[in-house]
C-alpha positions as CSV (number, residue, x, y, z in Angstrom):
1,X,-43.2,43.8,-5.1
2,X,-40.9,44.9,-2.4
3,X,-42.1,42.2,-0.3
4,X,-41.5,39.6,-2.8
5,X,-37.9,41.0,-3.4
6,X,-37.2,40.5,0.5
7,X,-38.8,37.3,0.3
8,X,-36.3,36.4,-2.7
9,X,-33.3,37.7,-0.8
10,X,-34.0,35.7,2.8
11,X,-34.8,32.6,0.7
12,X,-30.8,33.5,-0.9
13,X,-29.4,34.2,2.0
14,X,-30.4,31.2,3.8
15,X,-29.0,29.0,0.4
16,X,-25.7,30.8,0.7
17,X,-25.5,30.2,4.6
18,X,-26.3,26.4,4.3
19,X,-24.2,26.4,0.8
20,X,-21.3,28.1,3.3
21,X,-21.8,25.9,6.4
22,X,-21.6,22.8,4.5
23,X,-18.4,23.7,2.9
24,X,-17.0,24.8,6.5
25,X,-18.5,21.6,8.1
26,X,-15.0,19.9,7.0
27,X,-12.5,22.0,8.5
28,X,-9.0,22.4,7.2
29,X,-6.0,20.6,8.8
30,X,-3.7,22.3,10.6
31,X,-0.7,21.2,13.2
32,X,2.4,19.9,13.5
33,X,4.3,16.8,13.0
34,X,7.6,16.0,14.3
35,X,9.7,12.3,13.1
36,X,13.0,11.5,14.1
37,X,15.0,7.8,14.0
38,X,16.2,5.6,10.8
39,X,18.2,6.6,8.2
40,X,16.6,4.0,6.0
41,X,13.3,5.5,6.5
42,X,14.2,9.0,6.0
43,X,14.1,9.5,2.3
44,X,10.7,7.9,2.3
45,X,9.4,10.2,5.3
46,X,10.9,13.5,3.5
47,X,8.5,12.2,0.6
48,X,5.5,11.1,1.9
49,X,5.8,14.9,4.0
50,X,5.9,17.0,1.0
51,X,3.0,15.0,-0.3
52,X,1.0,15.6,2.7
53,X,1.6,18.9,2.9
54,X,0.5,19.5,-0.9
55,X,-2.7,18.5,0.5
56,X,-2.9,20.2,3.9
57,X,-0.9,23.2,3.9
58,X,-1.3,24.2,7.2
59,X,0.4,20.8,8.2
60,X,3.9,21.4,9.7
61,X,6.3,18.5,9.6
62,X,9.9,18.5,10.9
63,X,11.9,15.3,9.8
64,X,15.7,14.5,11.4
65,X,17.4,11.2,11.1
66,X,19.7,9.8,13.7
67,X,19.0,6.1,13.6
68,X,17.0,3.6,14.7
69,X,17.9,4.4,18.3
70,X,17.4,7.3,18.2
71,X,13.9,7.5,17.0
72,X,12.7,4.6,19.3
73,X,14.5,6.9,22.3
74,X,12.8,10.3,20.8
75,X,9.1,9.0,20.6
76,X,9.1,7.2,24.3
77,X,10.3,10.4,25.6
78,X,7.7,12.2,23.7
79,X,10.1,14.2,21.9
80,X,8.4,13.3,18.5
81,X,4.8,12.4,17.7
82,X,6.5,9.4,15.4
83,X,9.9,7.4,15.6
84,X,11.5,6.1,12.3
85,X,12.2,2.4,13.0
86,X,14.1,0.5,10.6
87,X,14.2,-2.9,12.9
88,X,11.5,-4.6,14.9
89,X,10.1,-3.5,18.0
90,X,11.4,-5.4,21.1
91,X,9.3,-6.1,24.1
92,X,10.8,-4.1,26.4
93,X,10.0,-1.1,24.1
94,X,6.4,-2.6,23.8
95,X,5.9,-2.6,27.5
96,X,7.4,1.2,27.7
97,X,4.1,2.0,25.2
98,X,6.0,1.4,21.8
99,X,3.2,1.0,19.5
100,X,4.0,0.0,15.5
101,X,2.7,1.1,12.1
102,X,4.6,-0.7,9.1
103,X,4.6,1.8,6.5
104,X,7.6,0.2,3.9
105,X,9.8,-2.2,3.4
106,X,13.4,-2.1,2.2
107,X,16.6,-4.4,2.9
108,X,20.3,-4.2,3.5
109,X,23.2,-4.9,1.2
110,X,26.9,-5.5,1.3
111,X,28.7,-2.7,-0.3
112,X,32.5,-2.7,-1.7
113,X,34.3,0.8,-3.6
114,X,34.4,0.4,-6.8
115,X,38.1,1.3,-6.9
116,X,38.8,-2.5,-5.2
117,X,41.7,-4.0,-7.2
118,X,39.9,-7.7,-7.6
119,X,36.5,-6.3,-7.8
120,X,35.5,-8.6,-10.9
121,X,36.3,-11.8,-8.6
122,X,34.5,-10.0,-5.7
123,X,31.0,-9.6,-7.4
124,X,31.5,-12.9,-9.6
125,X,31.6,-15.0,-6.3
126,X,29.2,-12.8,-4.0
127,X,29.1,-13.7,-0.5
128,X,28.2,-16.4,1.2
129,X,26.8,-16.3,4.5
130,X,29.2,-18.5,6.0
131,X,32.1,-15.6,4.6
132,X,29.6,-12.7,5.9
133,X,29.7,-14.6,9.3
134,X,33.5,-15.0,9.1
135,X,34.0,-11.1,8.2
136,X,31.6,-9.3,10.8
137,X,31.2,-12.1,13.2
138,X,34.6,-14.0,14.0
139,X,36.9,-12.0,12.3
140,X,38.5,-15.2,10.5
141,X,38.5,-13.9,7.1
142,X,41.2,-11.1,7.7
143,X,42.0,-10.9,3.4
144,X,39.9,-10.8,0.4
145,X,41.5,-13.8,-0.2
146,X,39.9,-15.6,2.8
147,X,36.5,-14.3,1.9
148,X,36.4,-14.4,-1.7
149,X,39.2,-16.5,-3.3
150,X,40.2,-13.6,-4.9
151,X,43.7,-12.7,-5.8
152,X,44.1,-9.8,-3.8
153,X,45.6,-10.8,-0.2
154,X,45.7,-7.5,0.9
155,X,43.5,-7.4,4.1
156,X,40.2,-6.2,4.1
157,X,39.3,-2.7,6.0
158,X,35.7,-4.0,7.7
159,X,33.6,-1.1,8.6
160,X,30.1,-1.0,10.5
161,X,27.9,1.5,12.2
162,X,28.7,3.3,15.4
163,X,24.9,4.4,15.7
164,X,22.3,2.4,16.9
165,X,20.6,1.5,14.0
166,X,18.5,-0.9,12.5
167,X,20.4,-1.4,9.1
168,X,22.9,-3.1,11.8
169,X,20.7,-4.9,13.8
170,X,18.9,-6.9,10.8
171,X,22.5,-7.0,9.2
172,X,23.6,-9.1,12.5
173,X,20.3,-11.0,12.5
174,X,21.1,-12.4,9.1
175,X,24.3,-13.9,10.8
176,X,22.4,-15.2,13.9
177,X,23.7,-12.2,16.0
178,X,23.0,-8.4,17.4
179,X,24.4,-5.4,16.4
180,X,26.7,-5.1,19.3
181,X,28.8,-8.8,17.8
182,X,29.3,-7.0,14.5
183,X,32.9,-6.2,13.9
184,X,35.0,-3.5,11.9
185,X,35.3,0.3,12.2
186,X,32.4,2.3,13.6
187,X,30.8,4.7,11.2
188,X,27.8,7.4,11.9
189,X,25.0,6.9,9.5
190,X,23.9,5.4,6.2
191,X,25.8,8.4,4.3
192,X,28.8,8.5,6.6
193,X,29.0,4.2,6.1
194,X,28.8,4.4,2.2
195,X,31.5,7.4,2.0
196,X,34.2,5.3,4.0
197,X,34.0,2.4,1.5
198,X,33.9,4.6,-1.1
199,X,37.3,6.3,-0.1
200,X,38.8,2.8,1.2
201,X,39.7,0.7,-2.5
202,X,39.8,-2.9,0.6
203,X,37.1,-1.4,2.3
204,X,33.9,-3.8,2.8
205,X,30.7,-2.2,4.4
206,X,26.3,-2.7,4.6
207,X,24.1,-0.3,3.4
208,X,20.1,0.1,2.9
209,X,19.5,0.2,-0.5
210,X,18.1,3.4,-0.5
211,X,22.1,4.7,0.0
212,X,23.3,1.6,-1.9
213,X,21.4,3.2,-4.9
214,X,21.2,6.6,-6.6
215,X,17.4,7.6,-6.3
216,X,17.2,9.7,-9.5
217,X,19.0,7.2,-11.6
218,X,18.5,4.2,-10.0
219,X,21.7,2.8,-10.4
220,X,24.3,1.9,-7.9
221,X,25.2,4.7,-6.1
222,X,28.8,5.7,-7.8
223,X,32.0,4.8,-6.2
224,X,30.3,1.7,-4.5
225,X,29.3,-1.8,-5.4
226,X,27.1,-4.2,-4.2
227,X,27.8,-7.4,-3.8
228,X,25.5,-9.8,-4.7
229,X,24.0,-12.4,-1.9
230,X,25.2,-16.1,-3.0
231,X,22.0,-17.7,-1.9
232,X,22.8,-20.9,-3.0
233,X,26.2,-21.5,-1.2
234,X,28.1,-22.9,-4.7
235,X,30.7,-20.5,-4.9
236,X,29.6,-18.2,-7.8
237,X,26.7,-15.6,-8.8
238,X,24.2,-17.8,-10.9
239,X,21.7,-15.8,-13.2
240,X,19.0,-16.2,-10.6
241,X,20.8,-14.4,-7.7
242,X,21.8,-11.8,-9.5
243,X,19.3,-8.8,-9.9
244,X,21.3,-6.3,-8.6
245,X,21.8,-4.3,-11.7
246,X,19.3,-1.3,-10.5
247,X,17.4,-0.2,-7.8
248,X,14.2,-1.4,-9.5
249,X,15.8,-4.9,-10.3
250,X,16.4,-5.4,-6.3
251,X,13.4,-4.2,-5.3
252,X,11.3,-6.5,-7.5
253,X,13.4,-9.4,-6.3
254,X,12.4,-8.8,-3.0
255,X,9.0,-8.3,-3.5
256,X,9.3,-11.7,-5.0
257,X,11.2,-13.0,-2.1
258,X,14.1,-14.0,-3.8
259,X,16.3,-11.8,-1.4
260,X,16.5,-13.3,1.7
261,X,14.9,-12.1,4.9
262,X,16.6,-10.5,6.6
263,X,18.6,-8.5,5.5
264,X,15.0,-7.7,3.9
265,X,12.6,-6.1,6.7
266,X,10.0,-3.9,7.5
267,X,9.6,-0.4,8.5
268,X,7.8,1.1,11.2
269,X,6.4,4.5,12.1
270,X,6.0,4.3,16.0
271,X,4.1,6.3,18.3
272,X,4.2,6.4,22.0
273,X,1.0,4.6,22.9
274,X,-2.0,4.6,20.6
275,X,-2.1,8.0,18.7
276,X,-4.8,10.6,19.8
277,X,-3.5,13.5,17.6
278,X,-5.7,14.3,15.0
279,X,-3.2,15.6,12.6
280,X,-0.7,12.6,12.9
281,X,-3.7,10.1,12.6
282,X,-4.9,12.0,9.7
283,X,-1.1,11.4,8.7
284,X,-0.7,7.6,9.4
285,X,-3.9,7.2,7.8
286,X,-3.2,8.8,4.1
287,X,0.9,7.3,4.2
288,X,-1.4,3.6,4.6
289,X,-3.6,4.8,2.0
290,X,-2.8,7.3,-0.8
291,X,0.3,7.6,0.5
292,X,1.7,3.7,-1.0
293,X,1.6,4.9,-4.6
294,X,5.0,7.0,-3.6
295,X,6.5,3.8,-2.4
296,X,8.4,2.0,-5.1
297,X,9.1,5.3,-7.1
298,X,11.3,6.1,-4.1
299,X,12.8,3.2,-3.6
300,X,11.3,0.8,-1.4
301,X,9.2,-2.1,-1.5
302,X,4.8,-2.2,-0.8
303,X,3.9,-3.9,2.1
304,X,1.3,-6.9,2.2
305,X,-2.6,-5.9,2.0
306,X,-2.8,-7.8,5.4
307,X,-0.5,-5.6,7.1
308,X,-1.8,-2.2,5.5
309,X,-4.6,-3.5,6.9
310,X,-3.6,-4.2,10.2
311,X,-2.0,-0.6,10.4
312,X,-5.7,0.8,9.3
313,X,-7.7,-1.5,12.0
314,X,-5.1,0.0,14.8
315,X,-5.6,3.8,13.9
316,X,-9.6,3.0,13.6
């Protein structure tokens, strides 16, 4: 009997140490993850971290925006495991060991404050490239008059970023130019950009949508406007080009590609070579994966299957 009942209890012990050893055979993850760079990219970072972190709580990750600039500068210096990237990598950053992961896409949009004294006329007529060009780029339309036929021929207060940024650099692109052409009054940031117009009533400005928009009501972010894109060059905002109404409304139309790109473009998580961290692959791996169904409800637009793809083949 008593050798049956040691028999019994080996025979347990060795189920509970294989029952054990299989659950410890995948072991928890634990690190830490540091992100700095876009603006445009940071309220989709701050999401996709407390996500993670549900999952894996003994993940660490520190998130700081500065701009496009500055992320690209942090993660080649390996200050951060991951730069924010709101623009697309250039080659000389590719030869420095730049290496990209789109994770999102969002786009840039011409804001005016609500408080402008023609605004009807403004966001009736929308803007026409050729105006955008004459505002940022040559500085020919000085008045409101100028760029929109509008009424008001007060002048208009043109204000861009002072940062290094990406919003600027695809904002420039849509006019056939680099940041460094665009002209008005510097301003530090997405927030720091959409407060000036807000406080300026002839104040004209570019923000990415997710600063154009409020994120919990999805409306246009209050005491700023945007103005529509008039795609078709006639002179007014047909009931095609205009799905600017809500956040939802312009990120469906560019999913569609009825908003032109850019100012529509892709974001990038970028590490300094291939990544070898085990944490931050684990990261990049579950923001291509599980990680896409937080996308739209923040604001931003799903990438292709092709390039989540091609993000998953280049961690694997």
């Amino acid at each position: 009997m008593i050798h049956k009942l040691a028999m019994l209890s080996l025979i347990l012990a060795l189920f509970s140490g294989l029952s054990f050893g299989q659950q410890s055979s995948k072991p928890k993850l634990e690190g830490r993850i540091s992100l700095s760079g876009a603006f445009a990219l940071y309220p989709m970072a701050v999401k996709w971290a407390e996500e993670f972190k549900k999952l894996n709580p003994g993940v660490k990750i520190d998130i700081s925006a500065g701009g496009a600039g500055k992320g690209i500068t942090d993660v080649l210096n390996n200050m951060v495991d991951l730069g924010m990237v709101s623009r697309d990598i250039n080659p000389e950053e590719v030869k420095k060991g730049a290496f990209e992961f789109a994770v999102t896409k969002d786009a840039v949009v011409a804001v005016v404050s609500e408080q402008n004294p023609d605004l009807k006329t403004v966001l009736a007529t929308g803007l026409k490239p050729d105006a955008g060009a004459d505002i940022w780029i040559t500085g020919q339309s000085k008045t409101w008059y100028a760029a929109f036929g509008s009424k008001l021929k007060a002048p208009i207060h043109v204000y861009t970023r002072s940062d290094a940024c990406g919003a600027a650099e695809v904002w420039a692109k849509y006019f056939g130019k680099k940041q460094e052409d665009l002209l008005g009054s510097g301003v530090f940031g997405d927030p720091g950009s959409a407060l000036a117009v807000k406080k300026d009533p002839l104040g004209i400005g570019f923000n990415n949508i997710g600063y154009a928009y409020d994120f919990n009501t999805k409306k246009q972010t209050p005491g700023i406007r945007v103005i529509p894109i008039d795609l078709n060059n006639n002179g007014k905002i047909d009931p095609d080009e205009d799905f600017y109404g809500s956040m939802n409304d312009l990120i469906d139309a560019i999913a569609k590609g009825k908003y032109p790109s850019p100012p529509a473009r892709d974001l990038y998580f970028v590490t300094h070579g291939k990544p070898k961290s085990p944490v931050v692959i684990a990261f990049l791996k579950w923001v291509l994966a599980d990680g896409q169904k937080y996308v739209n409800e923040t604001g931003y637009i799903n990438l292709s299957k092709e390039i989540i793809d091609k993000g998953v083949k280049n961690l694997n």
